[in-house]
N, C-alpha and C positions, 0 to 999 in steps of 0.2 A: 465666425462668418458662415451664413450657408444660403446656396441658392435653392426655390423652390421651383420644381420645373410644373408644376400644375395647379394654379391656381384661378377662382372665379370674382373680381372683387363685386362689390356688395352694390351694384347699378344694374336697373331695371334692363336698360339695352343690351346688357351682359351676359346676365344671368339667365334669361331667357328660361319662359314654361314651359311646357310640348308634353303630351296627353302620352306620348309614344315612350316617354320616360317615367312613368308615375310608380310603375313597379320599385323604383328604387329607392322610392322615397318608403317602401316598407323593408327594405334589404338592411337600409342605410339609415332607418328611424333612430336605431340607439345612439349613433357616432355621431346625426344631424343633429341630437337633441343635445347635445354639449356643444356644438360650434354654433356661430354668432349668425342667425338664418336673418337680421334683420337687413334691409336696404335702403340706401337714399344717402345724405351728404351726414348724418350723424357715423352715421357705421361707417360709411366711407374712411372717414378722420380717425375711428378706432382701427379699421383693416390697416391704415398707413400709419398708424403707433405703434402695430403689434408689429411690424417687419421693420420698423424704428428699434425695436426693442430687442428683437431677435439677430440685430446686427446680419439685416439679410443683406447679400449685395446685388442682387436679380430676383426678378420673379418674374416667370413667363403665366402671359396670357394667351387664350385660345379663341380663334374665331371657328365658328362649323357653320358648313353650309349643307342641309340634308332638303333643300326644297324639293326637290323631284319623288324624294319617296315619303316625306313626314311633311312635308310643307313649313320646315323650319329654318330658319337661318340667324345667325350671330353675324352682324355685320365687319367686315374685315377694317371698314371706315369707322365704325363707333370704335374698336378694339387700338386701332392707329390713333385715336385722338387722345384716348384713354390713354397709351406708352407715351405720347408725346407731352402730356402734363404733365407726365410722373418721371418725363425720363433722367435718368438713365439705366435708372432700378427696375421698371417693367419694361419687357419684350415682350413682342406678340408675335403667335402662329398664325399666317393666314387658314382659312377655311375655305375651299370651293368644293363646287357639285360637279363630281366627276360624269357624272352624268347628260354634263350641258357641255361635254366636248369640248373642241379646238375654246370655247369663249372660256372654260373651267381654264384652260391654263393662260390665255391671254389675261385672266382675271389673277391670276397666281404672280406673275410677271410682275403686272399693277403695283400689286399688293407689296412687293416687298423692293420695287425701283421707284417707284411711286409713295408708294404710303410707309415706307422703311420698316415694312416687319420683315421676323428673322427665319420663318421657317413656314414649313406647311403641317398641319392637323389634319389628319384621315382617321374620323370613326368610322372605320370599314362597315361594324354593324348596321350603322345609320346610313350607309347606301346602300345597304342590302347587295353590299361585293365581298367577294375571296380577296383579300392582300395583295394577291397573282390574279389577279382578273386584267386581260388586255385593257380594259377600258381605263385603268389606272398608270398605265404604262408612261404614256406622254407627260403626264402629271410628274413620274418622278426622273425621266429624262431632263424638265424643267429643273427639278431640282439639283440635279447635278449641275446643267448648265449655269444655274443661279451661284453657286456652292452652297446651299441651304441645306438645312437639316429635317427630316419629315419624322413626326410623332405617328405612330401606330397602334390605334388600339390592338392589344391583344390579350386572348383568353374571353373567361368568359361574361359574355352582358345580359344583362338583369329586363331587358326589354322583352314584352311577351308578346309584340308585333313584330320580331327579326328571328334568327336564326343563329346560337351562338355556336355556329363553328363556323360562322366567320371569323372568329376569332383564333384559328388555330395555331398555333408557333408555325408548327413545321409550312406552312404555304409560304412562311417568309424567307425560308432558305430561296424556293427559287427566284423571288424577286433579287435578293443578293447576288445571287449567281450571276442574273443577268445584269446587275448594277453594284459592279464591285468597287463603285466610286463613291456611292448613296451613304450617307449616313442616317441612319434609323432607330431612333429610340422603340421600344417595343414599353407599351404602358397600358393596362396594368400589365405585372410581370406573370402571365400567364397560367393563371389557376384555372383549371385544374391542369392544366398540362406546363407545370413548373420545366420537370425533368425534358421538358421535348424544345422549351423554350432557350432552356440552358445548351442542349446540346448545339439549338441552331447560331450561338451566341458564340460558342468554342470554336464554331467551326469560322464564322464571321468576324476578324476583328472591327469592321465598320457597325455591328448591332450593341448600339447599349439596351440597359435591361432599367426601366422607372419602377420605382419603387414607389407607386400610386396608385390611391384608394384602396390600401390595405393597411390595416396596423400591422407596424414594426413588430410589435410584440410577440407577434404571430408566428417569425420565422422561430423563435427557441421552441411554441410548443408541439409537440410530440402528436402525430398523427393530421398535424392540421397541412398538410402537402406543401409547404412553402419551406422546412427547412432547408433544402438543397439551397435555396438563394442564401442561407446563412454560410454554408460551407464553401462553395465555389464563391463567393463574393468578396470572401478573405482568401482566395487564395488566387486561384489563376483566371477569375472576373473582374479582381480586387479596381480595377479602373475603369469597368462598365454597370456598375451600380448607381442611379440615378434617385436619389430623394424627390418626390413631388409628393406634398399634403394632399391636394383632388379640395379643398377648404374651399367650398363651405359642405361636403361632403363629411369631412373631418375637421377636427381642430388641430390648428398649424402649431400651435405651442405642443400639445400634448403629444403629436405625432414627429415634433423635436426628439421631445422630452424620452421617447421609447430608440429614436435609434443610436441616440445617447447612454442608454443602458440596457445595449445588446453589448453582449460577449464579444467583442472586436477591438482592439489594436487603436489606441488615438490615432494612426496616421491611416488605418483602414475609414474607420468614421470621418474625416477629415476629407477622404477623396467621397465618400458618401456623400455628405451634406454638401462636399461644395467644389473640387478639386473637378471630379470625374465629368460632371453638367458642365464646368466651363471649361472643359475639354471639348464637349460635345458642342 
């Protein structure tokens, strides 16, 4: 059984284009070129076989909302109709523009009293904010009030219209600090600043760490900066380790299939794939 905390399924209103991402589609050519890039109700019925198959029991979906600096948006209403056909195996993160103020978190409110998603999605890069930027502050005071959980990007984005240190670990300590209620996934798990992401996680026990849009593979080899998520992960992380594929970035079977044969403990893998997320 495992949950996928990052996934895009294979519909147009979904997956959404945006000219502000196209770099990554050269970062991410090898990994895209093995997973299923088609869309519409055939691939549909294959995307909802393959998690048939994988004996998943969740999969969380994401809405973004980046109008104000890319002019993009993931509707949080396509994304709620979407968990509600499928439910009760997809979950969705609402998306708002932190940027549109007091209506960003009446919109947040909506989203998950109204339209039953479970969480809020902040690509920091995509509003061109620090994690710690006041203007995000109300947004996760919401969260708390909701009890919701907020996904963060962190480390670094392939965007060559932002700035990747908005994605730095260390700016999330002090949102912690001042939100020691907030529950925070950090995703991706912060390369190139693994080491700075891990320490803000020791010191946090409300920060899990996603293991999204990277191959598993990665943490065993030697100089590529992600072992540390192999060592602290089995040991005293061992319950804030988050699997998310990022699929159709990757393929969900293959990015199984690798942290299935990482060097770890059945009962460490177990909180991997599936324990630790439905903790979180």
């Amino acid at each position: 059984m495992i949950i996928d905390f990052s996934s895009t399924p294979p519909l147009p209103e979904l997956r959404g284009v945006t000219p502000h991402l196209q770099n990554y589609r050269r970062v991410y050519r090898a990994s895209e070129e093995q997973a299923d890039q088609a869309v519409g109700p055939e691939a549909l019925a294959s995307y909802l076989k393959l998690y048939d198959e994988l004996d998943a029991r969740t999969i969380v979906v994401k809405a973004r909302d980046a109008e104000s600096t890319f002019g993009f948006k993931i509707e949080n209403r396509d994304l709620a109709r979407f968990c509600e056909a499928h439910a009760p195996r997809f979950i969705g993160f609402a998306g708002v523009d932190p940027h549109k103020g007091k209506p960003a978190v009446a919109e947040l409110e909506i989203a998950v009293k109204e339209l039953g998603l479970r969480g809020l999605n902040l690509q920091c890069f995509e509003h061109k904010l620090h994690p710690n930027d006041r203007l995000l502050y109300p947004l996760y005071a919401k969260c708390v009030e909701l009890d919701i959980p907020v996904n963060i990007h962190c480390g670094v984005n392939f965007s060559r219209q932002t700035l990747m240190s908005y994605g730095r670990p260390e700016l999330l300590d002090e949102v912690l600090v001042d939100f020691p209620e907030l529950r925070v996934c950090a995703a991706p798990p912060g390369w190139p600043w693994v080491n700075e992401l891990i320490a803000v996680a020791w010191r946090h026990p409300n920060l899990w760490i996603g293991l999204v849009a990277v191959r598993p593979k990665y943490l065993t080899v030697a100089a590529s900066s992600y072992e540390p998520l192999l060592q602290y992960g089995k040991t005293i992380l061992k319950e804030r380790i988050i699997f998310g594929s990022s699929f159709p970035m990757m393929p969900v079977e293959r990015s199984v299939a690798e942290i299935r044969a990482l060097p770890i403990e059945p009962e460490i893998q177990h909180r991997w794939l599936y324990a630790n997320a439905a903790s979180f």
